[in-house]
C-alpha positions as CSV (number, residue, x, y, z in Angstrom):
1,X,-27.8,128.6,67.0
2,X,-30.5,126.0,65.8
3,X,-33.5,125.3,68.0
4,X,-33.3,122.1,68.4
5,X,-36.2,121.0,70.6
6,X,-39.9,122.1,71.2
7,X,-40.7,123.3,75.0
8,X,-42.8,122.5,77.3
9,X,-43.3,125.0,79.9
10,X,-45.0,123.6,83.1
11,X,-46.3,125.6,86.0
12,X,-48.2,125.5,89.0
13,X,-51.5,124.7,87.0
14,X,-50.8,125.2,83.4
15,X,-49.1,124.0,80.6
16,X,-47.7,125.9,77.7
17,X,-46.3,123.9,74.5
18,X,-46.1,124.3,71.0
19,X,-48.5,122.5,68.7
20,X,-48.4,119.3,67.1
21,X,-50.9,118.5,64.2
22,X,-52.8,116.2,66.9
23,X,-53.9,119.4,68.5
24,X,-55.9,120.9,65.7
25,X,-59.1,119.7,67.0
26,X,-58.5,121.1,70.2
27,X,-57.5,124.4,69.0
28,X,-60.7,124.9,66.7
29,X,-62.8,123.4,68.9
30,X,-61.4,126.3,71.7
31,X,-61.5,129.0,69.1
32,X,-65.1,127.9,68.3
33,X,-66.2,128.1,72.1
34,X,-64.5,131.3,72.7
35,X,-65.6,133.2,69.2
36,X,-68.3,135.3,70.4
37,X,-66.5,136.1,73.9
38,X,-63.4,137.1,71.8
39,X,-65.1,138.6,69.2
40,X,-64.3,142.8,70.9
41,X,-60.8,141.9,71.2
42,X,-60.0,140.3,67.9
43,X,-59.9,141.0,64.1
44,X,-62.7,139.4,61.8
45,X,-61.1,135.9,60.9
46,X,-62.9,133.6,57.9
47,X,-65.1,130.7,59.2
48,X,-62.2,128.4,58.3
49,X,-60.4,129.7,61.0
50,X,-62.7,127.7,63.2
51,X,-62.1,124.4,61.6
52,X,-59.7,121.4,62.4
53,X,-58.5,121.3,58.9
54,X,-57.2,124.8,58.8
55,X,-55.0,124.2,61.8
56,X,-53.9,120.8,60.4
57,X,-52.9,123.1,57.6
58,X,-51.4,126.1,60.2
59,X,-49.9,123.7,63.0
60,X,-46.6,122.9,60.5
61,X,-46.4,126.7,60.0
62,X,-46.1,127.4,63.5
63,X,-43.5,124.8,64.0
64,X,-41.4,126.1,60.9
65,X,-41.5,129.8,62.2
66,X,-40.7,128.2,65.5
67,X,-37.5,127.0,64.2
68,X,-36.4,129.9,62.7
69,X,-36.9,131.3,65.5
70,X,-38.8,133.5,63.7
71,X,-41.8,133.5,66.3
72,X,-42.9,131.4,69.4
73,X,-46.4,130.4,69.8
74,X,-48.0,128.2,72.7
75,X,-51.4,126.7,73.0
76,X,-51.9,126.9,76.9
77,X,-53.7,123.7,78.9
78,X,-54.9,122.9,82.6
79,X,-51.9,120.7,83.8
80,X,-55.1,118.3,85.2
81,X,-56.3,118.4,81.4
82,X,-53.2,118.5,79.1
83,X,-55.5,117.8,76.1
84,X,-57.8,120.6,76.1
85,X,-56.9,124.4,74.7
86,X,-58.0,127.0,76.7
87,X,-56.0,129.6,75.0
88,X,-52.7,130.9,73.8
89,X,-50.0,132.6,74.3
90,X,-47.6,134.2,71.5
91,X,-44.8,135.7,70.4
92,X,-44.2,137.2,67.0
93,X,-42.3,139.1,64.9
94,X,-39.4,138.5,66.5
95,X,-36.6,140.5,65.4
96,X,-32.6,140.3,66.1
97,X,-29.4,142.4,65.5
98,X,-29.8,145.6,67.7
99,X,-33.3,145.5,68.3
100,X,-33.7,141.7,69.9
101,X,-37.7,142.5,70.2
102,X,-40.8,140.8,69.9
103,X,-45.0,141.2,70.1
104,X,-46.8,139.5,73.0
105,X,-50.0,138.9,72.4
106,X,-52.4,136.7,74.5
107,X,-56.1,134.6,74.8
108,X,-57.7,132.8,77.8
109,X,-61.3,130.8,77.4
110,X,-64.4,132.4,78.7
111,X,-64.8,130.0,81.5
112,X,-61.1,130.3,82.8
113,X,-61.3,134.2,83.4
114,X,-60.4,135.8,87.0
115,X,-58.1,132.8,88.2
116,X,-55.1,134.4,88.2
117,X,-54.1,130.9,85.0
118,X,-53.2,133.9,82.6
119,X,-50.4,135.5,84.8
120,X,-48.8,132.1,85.5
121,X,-48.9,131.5,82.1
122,X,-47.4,134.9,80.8
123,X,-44.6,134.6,83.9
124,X,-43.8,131.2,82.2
125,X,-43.4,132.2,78.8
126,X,-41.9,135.8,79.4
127,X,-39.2,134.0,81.6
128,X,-38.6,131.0,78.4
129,X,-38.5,133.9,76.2
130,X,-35.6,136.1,78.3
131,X,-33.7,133.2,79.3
132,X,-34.0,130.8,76.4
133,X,-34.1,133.4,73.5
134,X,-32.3,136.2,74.8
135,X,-34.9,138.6,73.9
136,X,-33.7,142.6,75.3
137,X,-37.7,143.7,74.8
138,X,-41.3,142.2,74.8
139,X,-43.6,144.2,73.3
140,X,-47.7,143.7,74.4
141,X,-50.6,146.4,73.6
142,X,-54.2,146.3,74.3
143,X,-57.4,148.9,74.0
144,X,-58.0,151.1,76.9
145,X,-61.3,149.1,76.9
146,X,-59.2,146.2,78.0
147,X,-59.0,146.4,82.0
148,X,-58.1,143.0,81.9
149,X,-55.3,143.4,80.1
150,X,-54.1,146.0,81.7
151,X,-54.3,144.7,84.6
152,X,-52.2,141.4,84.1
153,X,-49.5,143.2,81.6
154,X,-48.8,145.8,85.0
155,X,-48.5,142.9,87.2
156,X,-45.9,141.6,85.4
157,X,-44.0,145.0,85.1
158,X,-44.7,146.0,81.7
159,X,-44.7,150.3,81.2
160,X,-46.9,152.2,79.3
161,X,-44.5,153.3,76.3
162,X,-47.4,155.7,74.8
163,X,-51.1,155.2,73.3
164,X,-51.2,154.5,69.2
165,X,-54.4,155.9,68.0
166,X,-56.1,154.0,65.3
167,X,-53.3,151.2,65.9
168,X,-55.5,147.9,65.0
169,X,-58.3,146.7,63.0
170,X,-60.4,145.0,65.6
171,X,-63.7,143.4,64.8
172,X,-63.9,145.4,61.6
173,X,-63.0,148.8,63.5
174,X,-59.7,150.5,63.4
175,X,-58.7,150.6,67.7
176,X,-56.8,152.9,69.7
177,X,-54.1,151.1,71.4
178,X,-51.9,151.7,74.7
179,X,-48.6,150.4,74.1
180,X,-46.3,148.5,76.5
181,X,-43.2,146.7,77.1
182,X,-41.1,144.7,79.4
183,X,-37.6,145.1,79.3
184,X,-35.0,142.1,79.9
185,X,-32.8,143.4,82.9
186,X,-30.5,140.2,82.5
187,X,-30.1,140.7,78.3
188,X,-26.7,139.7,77.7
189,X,-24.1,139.9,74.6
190,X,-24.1,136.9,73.1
């Protein structure tokens, strides 16, 4: 089935969509305010990941892989501020036949912590990505350092599936990981 259209997903107070090109100032421009808050939680990227011109470059990418259905990645916004990125939220390596799987992974600005945006956002997306996509599992793992992540990911009802040591290079460190998922109670033959 081709994927015709790009969503938007619209809560309460946020906004999920997928890029366009006009966004790459607003996504470096988020990235660069959030480096050093993300740095623990992130691997090392190069300085041009910072930069306009590298998502001008990316942004097309995203959309292609979109298509293919390949992966699904949203920049998230402030429905009062639909212009400026204050994080992201992603699926990726999506994969079909008999596994119908994919890896969540997840970033929220500094300044937007603790306000319960991240949940709403996640609830959005997870629901786009049973119901639209047809997805049977979501994959998400995080550091046992990462309360915060823990927290939100059990809130939404993903299970601890086991603990992956040495799982990730993070910030130029290899990371134990707990891994989680969230199963599709409504996956259907299609």
């Amino acid at each position: 089935m081709p994927i015709t259209h790009y969503p938007t997903l619209t809560g309460t107070r946020v906004i999920l969509r997928i890029p366009s090109t006009r966004d790459a100032a607003a996504i470096a421009d988020y990235l660069r305010r959030n480096r050093t808050f993300h740095r623990s939680t992130e691997p090392i990227r190069p300085a041009s990941h910072y930069t306009e011109a590298h998502w001008k470059k990316t942004i097309p990418t995203i959309r292609h892989e979109f298509r293919k259905d390949i992966s699904v990645r949203f920049i998230l916004a402030l429905r009062g501020n639909p212009s400026r990125v204050i994080g992201f939220v992603n699926f990726s390596q999506i994969f079909r036949g008999p596994f119908q799987v994919c890896f969540l992974g997840y970033a929220l600005d500094k300044k937007e912590q603790g306000k319960g945006l991240m949940s709403e956002a996640l609830q959005l997306a997870i629901t786009n990505m049973f119901e639209q996509r047809n997805l049977h599992r979501i994959m998400a793992n995080y550091m046992p350092r990462n309360t915060r992540s823990a927290r939100v990911l059990k809130k939404l009802g993903f299970r601890i599936d086991g603990r992956a040591k040495a799982y990730l290079r993070i910030n130029g460190k290899w990371e134990d990981h707990i891994l989680t998922s969230l199963v599709n109670r409504h996956w259907r033959l299609l």
